[in-house]
N, CA, C and O atoms as a GROMACS GRO file, in nm:
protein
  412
    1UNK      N    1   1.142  -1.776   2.315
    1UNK     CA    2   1.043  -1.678   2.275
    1UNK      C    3   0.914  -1.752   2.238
    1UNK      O    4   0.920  -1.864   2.188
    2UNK      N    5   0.789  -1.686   2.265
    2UNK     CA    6   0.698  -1.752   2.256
    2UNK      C    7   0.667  -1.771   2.099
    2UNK      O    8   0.713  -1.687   2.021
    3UNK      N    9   0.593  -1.874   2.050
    3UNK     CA   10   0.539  -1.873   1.895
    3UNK      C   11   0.411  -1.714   1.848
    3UNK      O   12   0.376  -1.688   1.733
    4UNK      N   13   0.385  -1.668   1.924
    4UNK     CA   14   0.333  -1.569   1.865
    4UNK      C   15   0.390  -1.462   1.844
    4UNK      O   16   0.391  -1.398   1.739
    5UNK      N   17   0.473  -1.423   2.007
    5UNK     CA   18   0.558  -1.319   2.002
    5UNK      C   19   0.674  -1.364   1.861
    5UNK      O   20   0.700  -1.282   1.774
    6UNK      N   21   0.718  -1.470   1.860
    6UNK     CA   22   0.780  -1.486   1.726
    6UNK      C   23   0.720  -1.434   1.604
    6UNK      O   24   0.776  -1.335   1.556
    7UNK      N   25   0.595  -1.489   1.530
    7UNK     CA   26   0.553  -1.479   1.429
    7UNK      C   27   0.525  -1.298   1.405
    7UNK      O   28   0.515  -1.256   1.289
    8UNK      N   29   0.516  -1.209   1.517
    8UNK     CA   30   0.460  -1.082   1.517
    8UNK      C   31   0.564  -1.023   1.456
    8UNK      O   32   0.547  -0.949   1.358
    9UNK      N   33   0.700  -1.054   1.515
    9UNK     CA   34   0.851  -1.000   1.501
    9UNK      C   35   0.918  -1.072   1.338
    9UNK      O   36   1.020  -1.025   1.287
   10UNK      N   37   0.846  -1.182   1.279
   10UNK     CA   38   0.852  -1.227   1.189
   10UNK      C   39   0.732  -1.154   1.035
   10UNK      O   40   0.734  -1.151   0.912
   11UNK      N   41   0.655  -1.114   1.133
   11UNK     CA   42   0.555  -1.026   1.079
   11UNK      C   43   0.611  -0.862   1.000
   11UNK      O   44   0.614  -0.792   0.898
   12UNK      N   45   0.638  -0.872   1.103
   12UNK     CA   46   0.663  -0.676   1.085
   12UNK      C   47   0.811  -0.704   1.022
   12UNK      O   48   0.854  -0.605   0.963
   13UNK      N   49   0.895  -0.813   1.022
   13UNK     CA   50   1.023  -0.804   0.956
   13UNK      C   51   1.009  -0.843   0.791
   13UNK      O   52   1.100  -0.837   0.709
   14UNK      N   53   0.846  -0.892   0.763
   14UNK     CA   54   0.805  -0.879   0.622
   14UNK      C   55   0.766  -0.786   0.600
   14UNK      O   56   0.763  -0.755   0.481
   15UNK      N   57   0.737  -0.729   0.659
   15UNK     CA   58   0.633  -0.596   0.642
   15UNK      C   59   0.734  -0.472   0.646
   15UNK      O   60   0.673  -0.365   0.640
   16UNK      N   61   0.890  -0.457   0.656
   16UNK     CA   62   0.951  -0.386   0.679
   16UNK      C   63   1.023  -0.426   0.537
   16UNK      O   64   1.048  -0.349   0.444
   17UNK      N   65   1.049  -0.560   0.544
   17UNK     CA   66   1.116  -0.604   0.395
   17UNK      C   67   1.026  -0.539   0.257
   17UNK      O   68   1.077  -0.504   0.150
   18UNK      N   69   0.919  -0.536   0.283
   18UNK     CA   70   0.790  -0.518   0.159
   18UNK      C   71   0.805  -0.363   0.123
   18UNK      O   72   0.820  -0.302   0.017
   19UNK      N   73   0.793  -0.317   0.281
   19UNK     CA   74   0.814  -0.152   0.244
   19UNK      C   75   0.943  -0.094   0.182
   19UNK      O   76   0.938   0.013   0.122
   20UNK      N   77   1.069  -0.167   0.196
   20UNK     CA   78   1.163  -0.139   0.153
   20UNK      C   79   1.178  -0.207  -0.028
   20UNK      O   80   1.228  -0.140  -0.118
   21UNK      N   81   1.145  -0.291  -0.040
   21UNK     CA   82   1.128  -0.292  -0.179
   21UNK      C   83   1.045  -0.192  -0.269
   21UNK      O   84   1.082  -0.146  -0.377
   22UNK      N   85   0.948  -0.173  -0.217
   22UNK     CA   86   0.863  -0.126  -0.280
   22UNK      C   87   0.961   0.054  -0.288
   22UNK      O   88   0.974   0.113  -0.396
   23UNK      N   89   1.002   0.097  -0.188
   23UNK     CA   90   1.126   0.203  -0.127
   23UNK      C   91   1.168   0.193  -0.323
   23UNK      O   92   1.158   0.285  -0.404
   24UNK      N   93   1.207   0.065  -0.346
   24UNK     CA   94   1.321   0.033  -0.418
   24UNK      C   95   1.266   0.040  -0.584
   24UNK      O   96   1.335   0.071  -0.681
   25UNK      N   97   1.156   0.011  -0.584
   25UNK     CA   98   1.089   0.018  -0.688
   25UNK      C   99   0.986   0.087  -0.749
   25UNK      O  100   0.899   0.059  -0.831
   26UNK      N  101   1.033   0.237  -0.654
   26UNK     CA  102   0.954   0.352  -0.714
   26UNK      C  103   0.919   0.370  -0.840
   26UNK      O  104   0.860   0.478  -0.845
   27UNK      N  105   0.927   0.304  -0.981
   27UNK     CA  106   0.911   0.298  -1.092
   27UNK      C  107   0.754   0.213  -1.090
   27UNK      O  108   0.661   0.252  -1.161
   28UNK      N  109   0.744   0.117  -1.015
   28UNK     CA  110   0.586   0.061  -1.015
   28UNK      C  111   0.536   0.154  -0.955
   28UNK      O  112   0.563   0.203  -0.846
   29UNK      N  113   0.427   0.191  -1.065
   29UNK     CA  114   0.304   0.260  -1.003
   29UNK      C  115   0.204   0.190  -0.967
   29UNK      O  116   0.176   0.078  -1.010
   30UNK      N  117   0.112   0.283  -0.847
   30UNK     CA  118   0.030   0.221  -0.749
   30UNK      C  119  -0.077   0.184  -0.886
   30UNK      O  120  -0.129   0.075  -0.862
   31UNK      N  121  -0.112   0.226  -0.986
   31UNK     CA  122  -0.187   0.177  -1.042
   31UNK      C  123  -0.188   0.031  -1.116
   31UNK      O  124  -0.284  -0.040  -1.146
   32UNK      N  125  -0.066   0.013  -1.132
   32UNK     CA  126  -0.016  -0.137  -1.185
   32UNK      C  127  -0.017  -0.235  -1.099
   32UNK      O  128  -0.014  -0.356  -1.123
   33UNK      N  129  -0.025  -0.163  -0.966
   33UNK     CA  130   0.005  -0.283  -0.862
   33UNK      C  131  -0.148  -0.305  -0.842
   33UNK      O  132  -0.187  -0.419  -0.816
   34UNK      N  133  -0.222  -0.220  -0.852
   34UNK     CA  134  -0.376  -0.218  -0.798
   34UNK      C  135  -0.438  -0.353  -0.964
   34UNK      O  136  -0.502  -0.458  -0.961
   35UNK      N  137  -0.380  -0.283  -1.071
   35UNK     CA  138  -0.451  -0.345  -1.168
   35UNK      C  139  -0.360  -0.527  -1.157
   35UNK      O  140  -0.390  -0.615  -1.237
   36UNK      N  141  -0.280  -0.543  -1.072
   36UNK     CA  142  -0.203  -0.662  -1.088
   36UNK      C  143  -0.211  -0.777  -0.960
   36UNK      O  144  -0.193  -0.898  -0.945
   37UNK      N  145  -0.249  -0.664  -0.885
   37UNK     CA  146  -0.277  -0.715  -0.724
   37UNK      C  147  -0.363  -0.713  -0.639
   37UNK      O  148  -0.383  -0.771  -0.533
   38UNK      N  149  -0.426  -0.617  -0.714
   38UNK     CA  150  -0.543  -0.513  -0.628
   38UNK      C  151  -0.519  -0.477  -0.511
   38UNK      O  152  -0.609  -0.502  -0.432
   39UNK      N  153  -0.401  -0.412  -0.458
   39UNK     CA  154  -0.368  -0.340  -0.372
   39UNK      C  155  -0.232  -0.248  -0.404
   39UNK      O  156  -0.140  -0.297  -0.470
   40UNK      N  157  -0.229  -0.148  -0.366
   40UNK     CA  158  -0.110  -0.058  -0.360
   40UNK      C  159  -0.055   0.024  -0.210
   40UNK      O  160  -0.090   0.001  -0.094
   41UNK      N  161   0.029   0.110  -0.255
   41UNK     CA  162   0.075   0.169  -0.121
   41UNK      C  163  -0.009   0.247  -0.041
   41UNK      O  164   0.016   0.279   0.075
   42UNK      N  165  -0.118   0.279  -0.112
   42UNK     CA  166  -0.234   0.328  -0.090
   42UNK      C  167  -0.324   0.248   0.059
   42UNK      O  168  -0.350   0.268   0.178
   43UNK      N  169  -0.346   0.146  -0.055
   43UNK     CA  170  -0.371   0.054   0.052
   43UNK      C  171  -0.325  -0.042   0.190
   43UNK      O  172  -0.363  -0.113   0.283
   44UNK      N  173  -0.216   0.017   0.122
   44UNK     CA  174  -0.134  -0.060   0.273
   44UNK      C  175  -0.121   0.057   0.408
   44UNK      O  176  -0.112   0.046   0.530
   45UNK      N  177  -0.127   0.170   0.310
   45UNK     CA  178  -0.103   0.308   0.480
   45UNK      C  179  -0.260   0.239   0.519
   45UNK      O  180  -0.256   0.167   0.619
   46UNK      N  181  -0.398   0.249   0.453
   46UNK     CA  182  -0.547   0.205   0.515
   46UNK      C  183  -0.514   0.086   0.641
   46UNK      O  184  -0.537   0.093   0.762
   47UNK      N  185  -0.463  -0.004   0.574
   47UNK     CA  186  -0.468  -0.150   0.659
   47UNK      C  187  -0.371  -0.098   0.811
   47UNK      O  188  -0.402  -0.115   0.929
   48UNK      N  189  -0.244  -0.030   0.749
   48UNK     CA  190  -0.219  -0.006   0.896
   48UNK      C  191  -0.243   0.060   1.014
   48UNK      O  192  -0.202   0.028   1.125
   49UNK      N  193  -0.342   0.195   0.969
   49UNK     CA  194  -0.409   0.286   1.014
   49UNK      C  195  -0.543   0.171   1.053
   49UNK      O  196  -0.569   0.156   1.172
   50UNK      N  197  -0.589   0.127   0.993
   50UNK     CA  198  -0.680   0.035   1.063
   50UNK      C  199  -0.676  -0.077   1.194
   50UNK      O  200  -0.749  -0.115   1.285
   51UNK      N  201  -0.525  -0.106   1.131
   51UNK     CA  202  -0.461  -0.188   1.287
   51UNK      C  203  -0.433  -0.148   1.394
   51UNK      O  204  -0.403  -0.199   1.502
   52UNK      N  205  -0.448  -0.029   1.348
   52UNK     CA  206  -0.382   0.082   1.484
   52UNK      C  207  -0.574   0.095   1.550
   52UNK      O  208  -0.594   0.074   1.670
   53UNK      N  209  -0.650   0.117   1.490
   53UNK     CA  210  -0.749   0.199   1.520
   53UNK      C  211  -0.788  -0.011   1.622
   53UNK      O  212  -0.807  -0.014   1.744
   54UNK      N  213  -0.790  -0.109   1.558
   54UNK     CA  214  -0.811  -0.242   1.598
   54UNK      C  215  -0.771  -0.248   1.732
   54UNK      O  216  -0.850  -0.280   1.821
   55UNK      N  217  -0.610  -0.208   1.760
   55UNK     CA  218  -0.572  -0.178   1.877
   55UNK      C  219  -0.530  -0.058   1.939
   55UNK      O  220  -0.418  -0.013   1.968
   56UNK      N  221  -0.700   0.005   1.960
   56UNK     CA  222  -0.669   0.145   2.001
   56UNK      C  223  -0.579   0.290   2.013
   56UNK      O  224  -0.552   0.382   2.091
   57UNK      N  225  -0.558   0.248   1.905
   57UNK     CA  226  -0.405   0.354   1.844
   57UNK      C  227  -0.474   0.455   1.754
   57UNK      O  228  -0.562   0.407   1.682
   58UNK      N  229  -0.456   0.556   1.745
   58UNK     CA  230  -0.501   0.642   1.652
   58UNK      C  231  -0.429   0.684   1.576
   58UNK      O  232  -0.389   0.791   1.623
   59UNK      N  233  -0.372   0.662   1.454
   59UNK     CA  234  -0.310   0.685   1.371
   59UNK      C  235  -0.356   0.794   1.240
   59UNK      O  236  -0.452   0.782   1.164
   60UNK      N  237  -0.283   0.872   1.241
   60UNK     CA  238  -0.333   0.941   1.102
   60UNK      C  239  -0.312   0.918   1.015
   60UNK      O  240  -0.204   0.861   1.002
   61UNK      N  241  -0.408   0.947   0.868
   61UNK     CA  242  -0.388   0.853   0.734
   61UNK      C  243  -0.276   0.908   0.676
   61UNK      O  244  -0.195   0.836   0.617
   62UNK      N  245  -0.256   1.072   0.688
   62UNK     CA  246  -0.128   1.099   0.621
   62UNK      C  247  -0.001   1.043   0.711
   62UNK      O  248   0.103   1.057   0.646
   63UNK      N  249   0.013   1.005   0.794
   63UNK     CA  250   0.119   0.935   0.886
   63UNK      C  251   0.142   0.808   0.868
   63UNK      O  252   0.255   0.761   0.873
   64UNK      N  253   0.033   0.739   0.844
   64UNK     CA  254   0.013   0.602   0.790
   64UNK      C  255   0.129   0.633   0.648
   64UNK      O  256   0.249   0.609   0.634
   65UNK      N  257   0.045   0.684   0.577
   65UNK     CA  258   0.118   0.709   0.395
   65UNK      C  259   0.258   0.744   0.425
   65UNK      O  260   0.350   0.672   0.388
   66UNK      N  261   0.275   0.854   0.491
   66UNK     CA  262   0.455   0.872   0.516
   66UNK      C  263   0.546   0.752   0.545
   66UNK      O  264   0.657   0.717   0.503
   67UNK      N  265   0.432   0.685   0.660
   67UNK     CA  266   0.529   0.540   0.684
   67UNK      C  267   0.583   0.443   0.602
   67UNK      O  268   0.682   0.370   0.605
   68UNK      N  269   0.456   0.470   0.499
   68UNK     CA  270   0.490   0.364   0.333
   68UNK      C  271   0.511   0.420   0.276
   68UNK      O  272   0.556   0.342   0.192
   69UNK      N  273   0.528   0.552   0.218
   69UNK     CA  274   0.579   0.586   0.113
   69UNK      C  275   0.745   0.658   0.174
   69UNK      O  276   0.832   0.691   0.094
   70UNK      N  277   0.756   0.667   0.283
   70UNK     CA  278   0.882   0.731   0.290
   70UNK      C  279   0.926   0.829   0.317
   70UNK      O  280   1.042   0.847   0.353
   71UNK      N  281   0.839   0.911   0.304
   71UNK     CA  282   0.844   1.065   0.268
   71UNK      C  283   0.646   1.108   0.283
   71UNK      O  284   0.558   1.025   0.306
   72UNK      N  285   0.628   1.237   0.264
   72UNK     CA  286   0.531   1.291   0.313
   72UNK      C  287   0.458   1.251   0.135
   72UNK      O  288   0.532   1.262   0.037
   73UNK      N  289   0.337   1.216   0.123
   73UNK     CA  290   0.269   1.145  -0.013
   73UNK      C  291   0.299   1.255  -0.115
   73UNK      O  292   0.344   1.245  -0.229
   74UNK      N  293   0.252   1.391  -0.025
   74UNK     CA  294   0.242   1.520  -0.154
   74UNK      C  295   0.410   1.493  -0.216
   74UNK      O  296   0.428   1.490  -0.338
   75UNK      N  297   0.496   1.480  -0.145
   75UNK     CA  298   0.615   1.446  -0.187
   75UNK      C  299   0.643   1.373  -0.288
   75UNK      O  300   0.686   1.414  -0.396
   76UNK      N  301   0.614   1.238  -0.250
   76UNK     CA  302   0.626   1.120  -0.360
   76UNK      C  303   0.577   1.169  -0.423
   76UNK      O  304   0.646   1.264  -0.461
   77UNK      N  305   0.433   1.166  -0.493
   77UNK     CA  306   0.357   1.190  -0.564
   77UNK      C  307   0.431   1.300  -0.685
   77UNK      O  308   0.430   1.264  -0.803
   78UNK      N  309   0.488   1.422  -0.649
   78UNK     CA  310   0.561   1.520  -0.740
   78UNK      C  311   0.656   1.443  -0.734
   78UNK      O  312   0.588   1.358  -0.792
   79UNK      N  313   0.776   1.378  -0.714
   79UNK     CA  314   0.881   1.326  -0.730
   79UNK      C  315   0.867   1.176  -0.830
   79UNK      O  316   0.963   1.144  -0.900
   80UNK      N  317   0.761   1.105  -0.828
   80UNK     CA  318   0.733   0.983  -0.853
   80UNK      C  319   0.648   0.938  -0.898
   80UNK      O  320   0.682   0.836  -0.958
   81UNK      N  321   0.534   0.961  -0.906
   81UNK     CA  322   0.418   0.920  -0.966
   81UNK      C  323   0.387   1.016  -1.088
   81UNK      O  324   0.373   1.138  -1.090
   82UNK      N  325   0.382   0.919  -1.191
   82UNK     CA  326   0.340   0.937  -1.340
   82UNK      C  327   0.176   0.928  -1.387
   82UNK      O  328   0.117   0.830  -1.340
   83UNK      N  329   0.101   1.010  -1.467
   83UNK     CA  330  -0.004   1.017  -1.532
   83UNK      C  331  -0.036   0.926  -1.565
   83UNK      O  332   0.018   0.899  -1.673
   84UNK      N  333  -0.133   0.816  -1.514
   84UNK     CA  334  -0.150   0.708  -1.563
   84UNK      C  335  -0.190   0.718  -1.689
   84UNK      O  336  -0.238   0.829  -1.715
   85UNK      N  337  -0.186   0.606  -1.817
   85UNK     CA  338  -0.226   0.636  -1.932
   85UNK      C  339  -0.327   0.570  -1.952
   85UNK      O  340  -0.358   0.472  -1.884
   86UNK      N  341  -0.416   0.630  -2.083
   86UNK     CA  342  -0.507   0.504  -2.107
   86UNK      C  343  -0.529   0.404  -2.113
   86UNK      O  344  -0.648   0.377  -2.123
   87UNK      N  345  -0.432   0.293  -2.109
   87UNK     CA  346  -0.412   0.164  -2.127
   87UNK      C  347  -0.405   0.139  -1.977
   87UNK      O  348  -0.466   0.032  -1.967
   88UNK      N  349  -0.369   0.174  -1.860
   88UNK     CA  350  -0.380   0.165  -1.735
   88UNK      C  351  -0.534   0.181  -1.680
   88UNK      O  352  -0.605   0.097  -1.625
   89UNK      N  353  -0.560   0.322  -1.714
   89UNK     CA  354  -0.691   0.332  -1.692
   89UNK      C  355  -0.815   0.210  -1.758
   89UNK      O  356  -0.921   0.174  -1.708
   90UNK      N  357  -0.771   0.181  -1.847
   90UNK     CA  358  -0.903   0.050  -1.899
   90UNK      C  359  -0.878  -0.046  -1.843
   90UNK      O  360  -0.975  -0.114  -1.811
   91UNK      N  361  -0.749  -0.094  -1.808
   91UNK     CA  362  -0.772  -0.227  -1.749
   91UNK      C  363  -0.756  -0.180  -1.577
   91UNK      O  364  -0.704  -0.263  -1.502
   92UNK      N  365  -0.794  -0.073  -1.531
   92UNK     CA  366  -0.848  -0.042  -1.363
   92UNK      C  367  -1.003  -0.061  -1.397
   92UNK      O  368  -1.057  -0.164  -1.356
   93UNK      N  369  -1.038  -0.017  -1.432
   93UNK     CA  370  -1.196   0.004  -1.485
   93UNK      C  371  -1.250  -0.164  -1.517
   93UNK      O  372  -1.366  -0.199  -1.495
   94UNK      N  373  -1.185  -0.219  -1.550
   94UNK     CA  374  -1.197  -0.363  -1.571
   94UNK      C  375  -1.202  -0.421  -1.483
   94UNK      O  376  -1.305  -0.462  -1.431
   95UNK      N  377  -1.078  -0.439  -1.442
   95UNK     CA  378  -1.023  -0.471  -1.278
   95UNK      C  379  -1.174  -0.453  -1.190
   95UNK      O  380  -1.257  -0.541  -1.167
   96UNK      N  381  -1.175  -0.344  -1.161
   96UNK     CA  382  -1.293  -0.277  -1.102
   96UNK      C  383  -1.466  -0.384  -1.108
   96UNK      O  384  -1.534  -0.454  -1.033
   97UNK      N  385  -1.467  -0.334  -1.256
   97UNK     CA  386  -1.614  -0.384  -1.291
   97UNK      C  387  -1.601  -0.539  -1.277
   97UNK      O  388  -1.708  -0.597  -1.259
   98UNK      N  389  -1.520  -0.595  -1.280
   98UNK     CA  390  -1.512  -0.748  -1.256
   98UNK      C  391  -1.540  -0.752  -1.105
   98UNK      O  392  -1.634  -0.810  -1.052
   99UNK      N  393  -1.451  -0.685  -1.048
   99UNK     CA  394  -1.481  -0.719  -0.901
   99UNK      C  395  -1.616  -0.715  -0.822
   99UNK      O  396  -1.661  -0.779  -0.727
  100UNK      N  397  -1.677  -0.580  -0.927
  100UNK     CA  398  -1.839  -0.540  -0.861
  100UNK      C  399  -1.920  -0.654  -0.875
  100UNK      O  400  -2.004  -0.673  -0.787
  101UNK      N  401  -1.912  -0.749  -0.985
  101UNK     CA  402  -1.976  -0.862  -1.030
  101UNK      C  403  -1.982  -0.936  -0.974
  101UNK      O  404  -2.094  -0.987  -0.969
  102UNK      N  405  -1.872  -0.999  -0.890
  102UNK     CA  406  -1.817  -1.118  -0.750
  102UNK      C  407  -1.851  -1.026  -0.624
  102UNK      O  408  -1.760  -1.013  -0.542
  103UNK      N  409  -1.890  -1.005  -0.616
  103UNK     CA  410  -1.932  -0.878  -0.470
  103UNK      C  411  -2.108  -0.870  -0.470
  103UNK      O  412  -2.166  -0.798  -0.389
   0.00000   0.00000   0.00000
């Protein structure tokens, strides 16, 4: 097998591993991951909907989100996602305003 065709199939078998954890750890919210990582599941349906659009694929964003979240978002979202609290919200806002500064 060639080294690229390898690394692609090595690619998407992280990228399948990632989605399934994350599957697994519906208790992290996208906001913790954003304030910890600066990215969430959010951001990962964008990037792949973008790869698609890179190689002429048209993907839809709610199709994208189903793919990572599992289920249709309005779904998750009532099943899973909690009110972020104030203490989340200040350090996004932080998160945030730091970043505008390096930009």
């Amino acid at each position: 097998m060639a080294k690229l065709e390898s690394n692609i199939e090595l690619e998407a078998a992280a990228f399948r591993h990632l989605l399934a954890h994350l599957d697994e750890r519906k208790d992290v919210q996208n906001i913790d991951l954003m304030n910890l990582a600066d990215f969430c599941r959010n951001c990962l349906s964008k990037w792949y909907k973008a790869a698609g659009e890179e190689r002429g694929i048209e993907i839809e964003y709610e199709d994208a989100r189903e793919l990572v979240y599992g289920m249709p978002y309005a779904e998750w979202k009532e099943k899973h996602q909690q009110k972020a609290t104030p203490e989340q919200l200040a350090r996004f806002n932080e998160v945030e305003a730091a970043k505008n500064k390096t930009d």
